[in-house]
Structures are given as C-alpha cells and as structure tokens.
mmCIF file of the C-alpha atoms, coordinates in Angstrom:
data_MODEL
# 
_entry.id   MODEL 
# 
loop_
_atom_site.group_PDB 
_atom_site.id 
_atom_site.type_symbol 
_atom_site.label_atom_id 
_atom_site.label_alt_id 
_atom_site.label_comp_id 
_atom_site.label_asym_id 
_atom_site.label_entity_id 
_atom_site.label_seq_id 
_atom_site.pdbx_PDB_ins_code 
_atom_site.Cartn_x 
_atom_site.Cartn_y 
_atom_site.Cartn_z 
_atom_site.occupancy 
_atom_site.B_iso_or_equiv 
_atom_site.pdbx_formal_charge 
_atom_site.auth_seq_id 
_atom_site.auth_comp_id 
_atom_site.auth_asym_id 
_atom_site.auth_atom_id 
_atom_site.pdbx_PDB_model_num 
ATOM 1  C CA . UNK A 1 1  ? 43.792  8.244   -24.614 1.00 0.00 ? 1  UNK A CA 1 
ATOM 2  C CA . UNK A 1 2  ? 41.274  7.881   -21.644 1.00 0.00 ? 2  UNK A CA 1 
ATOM 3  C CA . UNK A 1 3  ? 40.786  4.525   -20.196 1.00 0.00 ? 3  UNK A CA 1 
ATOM 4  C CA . UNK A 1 4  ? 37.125  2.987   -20.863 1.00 0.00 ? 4  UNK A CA 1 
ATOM 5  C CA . UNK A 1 5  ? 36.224  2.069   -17.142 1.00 0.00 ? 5  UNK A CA 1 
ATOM 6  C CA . UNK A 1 6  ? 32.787  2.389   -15.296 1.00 0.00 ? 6  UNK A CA 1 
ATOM 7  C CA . UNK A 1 7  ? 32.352  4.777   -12.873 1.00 0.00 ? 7  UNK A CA 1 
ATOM 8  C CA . UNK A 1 8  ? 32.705  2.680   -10.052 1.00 0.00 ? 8  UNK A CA 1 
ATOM 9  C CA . UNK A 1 9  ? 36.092  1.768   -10.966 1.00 0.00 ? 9  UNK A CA 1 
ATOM 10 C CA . UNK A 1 10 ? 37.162  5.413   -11.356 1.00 0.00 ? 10 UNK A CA 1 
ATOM 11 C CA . UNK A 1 11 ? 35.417  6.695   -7.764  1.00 0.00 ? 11 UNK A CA 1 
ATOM 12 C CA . UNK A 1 12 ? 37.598  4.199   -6.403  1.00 0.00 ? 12 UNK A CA 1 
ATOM 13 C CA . UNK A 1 13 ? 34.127  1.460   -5.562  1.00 0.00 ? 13 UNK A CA 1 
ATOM 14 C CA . UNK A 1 14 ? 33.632  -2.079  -7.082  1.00 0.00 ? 14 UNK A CA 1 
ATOM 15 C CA . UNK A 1 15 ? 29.847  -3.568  -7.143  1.00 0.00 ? 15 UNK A CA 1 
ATOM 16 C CA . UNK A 1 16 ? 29.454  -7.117  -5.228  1.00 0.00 ? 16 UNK A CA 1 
ATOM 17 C CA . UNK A 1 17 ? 29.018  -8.675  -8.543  1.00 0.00 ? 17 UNK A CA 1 
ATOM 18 C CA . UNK A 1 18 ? 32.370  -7.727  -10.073 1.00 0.00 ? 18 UNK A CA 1 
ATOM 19 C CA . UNK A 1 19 ? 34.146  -10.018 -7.961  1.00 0.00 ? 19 UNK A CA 1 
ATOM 20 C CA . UNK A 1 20 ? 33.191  -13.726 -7.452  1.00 0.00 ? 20 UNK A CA 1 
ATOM 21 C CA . UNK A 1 21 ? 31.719  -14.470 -3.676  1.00 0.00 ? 21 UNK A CA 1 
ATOM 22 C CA . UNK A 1 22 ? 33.523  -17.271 -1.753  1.00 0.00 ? 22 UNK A CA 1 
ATOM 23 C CA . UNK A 1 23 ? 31.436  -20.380 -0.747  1.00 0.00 ? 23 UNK A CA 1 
ATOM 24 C CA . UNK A 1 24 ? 31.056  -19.012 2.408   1.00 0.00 ? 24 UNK A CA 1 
ATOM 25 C CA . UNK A 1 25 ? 30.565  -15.232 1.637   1.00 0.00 ? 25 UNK A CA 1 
ATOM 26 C CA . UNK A 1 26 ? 27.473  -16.575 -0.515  1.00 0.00 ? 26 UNK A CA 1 
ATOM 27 C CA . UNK A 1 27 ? 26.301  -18.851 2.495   1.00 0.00 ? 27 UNK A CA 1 
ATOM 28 C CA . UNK A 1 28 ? 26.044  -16.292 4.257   1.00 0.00 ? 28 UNK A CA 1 
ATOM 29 C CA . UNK A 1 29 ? 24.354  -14.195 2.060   1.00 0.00 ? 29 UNK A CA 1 
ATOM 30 C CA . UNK A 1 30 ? 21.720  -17.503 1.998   1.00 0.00 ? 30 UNK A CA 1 
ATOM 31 C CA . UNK A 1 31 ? 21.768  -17.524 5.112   1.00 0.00 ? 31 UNK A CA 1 
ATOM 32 C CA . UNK A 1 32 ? 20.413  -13.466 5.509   1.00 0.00 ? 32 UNK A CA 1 
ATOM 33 C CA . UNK A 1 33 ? 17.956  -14.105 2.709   1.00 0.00 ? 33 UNK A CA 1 
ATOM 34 C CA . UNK A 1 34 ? 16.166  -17.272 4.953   1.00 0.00 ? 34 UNK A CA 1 
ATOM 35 C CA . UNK A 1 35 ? 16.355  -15.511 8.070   1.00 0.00 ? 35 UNK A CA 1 
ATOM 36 C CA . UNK A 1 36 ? 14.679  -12.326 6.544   1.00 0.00 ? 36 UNK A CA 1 
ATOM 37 C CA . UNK A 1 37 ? 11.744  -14.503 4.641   1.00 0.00 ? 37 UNK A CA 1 
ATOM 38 C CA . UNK A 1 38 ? 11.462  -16.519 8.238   1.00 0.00 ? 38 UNK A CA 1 
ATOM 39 C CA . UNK A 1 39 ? 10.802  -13.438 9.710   1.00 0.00 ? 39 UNK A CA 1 
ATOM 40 C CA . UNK A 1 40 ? 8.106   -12.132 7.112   1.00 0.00 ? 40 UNK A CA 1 
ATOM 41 C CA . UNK A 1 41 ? 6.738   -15.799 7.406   1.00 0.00 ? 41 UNK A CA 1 
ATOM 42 C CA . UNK A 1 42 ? 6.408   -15.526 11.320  1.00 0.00 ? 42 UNK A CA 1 
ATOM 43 C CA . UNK A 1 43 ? 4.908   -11.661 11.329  1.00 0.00 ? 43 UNK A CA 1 
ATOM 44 C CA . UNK A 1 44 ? 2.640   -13.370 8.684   1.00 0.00 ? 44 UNK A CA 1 
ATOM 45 C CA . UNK A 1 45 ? 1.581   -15.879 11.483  1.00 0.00 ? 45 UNK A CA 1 
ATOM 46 C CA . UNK A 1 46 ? 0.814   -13.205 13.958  1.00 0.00 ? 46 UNK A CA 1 
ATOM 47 C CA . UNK A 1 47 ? -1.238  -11.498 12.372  1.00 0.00 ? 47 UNK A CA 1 
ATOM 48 C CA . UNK A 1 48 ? -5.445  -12.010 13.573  1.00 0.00 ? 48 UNK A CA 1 
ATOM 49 C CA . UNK A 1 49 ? -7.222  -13.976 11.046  1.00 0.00 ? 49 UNK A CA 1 
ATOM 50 C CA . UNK A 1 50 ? -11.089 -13.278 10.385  1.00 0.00 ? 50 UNK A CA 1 
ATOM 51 C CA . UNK A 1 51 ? -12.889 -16.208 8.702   1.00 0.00 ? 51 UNK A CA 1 
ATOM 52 C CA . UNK A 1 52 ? -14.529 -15.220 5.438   1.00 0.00 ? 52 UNK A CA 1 
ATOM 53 C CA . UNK A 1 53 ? -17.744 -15.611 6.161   1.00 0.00 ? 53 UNK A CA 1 
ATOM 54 C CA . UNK A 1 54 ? -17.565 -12.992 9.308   1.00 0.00 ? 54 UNK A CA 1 
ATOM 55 C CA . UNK A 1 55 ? -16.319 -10.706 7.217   1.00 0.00 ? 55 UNK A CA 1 
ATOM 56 C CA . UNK A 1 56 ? -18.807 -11.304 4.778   1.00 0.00 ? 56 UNK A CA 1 
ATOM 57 C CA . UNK A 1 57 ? -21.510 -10.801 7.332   1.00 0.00 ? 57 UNK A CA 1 
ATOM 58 C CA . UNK A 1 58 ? -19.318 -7.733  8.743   1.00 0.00 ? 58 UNK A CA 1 
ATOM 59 C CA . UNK A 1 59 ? -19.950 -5.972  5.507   1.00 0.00 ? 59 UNK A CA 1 
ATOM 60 C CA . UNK A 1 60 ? -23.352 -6.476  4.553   1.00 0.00 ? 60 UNK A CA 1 
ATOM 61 C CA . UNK A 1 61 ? -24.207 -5.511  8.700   1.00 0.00 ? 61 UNK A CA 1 
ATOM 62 C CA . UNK A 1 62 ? -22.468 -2.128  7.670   1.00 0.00 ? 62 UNK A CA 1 
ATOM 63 C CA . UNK A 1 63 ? -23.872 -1.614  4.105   1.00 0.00 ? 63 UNK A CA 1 
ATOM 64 C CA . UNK A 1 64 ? -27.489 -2.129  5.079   1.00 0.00 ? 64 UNK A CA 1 
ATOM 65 C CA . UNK A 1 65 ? -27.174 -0.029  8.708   1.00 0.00 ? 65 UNK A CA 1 
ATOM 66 C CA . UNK A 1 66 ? -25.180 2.930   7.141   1.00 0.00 ? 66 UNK A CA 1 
ATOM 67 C CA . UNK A 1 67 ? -26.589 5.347   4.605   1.00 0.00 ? 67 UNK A CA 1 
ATOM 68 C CA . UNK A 1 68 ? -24.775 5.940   1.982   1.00 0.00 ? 68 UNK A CA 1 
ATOM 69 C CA . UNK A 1 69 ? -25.581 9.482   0.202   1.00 0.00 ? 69 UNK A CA 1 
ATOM 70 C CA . UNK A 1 70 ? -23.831 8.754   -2.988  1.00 0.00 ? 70 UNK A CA 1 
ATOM 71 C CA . UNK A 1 71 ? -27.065 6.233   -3.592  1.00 0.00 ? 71 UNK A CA 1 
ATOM 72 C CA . UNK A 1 72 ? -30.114 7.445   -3.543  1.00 0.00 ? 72 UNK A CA 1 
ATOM 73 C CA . UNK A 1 73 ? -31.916 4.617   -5.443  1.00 0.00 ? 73 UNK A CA 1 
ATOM 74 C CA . UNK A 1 74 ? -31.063 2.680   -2.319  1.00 0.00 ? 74 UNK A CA 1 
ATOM 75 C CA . UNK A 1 75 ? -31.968 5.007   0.338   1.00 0.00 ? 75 UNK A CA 1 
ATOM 76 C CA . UNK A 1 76 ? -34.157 7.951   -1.303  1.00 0.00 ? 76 UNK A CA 1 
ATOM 77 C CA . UNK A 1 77 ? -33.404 11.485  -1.535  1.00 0.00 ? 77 UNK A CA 1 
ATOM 78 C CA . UNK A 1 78 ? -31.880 13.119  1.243   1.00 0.00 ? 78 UNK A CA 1 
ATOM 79 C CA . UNK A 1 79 ? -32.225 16.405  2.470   1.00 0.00 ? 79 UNK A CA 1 
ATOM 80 C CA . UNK A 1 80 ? -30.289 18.964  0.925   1.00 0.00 ? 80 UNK A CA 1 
ATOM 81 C CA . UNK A 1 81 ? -28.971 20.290  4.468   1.00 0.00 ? 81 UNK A CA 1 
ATOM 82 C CA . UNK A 1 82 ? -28.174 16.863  5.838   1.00 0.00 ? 82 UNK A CA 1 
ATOM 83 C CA . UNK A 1 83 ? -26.144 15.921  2.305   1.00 0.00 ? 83 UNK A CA 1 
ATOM 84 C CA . UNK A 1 84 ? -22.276 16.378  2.756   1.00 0.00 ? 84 UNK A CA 1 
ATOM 85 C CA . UNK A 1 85 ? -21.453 16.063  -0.978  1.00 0.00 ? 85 UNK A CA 1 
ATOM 86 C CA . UNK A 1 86 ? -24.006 18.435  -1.937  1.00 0.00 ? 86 UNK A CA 1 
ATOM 87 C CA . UNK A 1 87 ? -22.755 21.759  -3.366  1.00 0.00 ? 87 UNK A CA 1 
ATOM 88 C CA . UNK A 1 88 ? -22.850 24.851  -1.112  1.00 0.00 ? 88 UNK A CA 1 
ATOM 89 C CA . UNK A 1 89 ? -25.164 27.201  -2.504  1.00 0.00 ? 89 UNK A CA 1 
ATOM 90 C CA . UNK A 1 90 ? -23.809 31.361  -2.128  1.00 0.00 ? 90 UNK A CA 1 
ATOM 91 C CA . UNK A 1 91 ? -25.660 34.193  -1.991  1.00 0.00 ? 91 UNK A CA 1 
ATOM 92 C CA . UNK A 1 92 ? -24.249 35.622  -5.329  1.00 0.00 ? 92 UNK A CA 1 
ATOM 93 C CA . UNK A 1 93 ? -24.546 34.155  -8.328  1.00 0.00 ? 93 UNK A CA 1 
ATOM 94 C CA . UNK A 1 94 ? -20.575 33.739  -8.951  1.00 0.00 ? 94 UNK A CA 1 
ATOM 95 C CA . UNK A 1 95 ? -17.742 33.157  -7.237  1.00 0.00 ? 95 UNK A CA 1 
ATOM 96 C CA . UNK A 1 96 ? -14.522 35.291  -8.514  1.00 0.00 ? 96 UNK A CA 1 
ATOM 97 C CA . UNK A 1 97 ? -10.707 33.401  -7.277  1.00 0.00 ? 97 UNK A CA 1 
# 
C-alpha cells in the first residue's frame, strides 16, 4: 500500500512551515521583513513631491493649451486632414484582407 505523503516529502523537500522556526531563525526572519519595509519607506522619502494645487494648475494649463480632437464641442470641428483619429478614406470603395 502506497504511503499518503505530499509531494514535497517524496522529492526529497520540506516547506519552511513544516518544521517549527527557532527564536532566532524567526528573528531573523523579523528582522528581513523591517529592513525590507525600511527600505520601501526610505525610496518612499526620495521620491519629489508636487503640492496638489501645482498639479492642479499643471493640468488645467495643459487641458486648456492642448487640443484635444476627441472633443469637438470644446474646440470645434477640425479639419479632416489635420484629424489623426479620422478614418483614411481609399480610392475604392472596399478593402479585401
């Protein structure tokens, strides 16, 4: 009769969990964790910070100096020619893939 193990008992592996950690093995492991969120914390820290309201500004400079063709209400029609979304009219009357 075959034995009812998991696999990682018959390749010959163990998980971590499978066998208690010592008080130090899991200070250690404490240890890793802090030093890894420390560094996430200090990466955080670096990073350049734009106040809210100079971003807000930022984005309404943009919106009202760039046109955007997708709204027309906003900015009129645009020329057919000078409209990238526009579709690409061919000489024939269908296209065959």
């Amino acid at each position: 009769m075959a034995e009812c193990r998991p696999a990682a008992y018959l390749n010959g592996t163990r998980q971590k969990r499978d066998v208690p950690l010592s008080r130090e093995a899991r200070a250690q492991l404490q240890l890793k964790r802090i030093e890894k969120i420390n560094l996430r914390q200090q990466e955080e820290l670096g990073r350049e910070r734009v106040p809210v309201s100079v971003a807000a500004m930022s984005i309404v400079k943009y919106c009202s100096e760039t046109k955007d063709y997708m709204v027309p209400s906003a900015w009129g029609r645009i020329p057919r020619d000078e409209d990238p979304y526009a579709t690409k009219q061919s000489n024939g009357c269908c296209t065959a893939m």
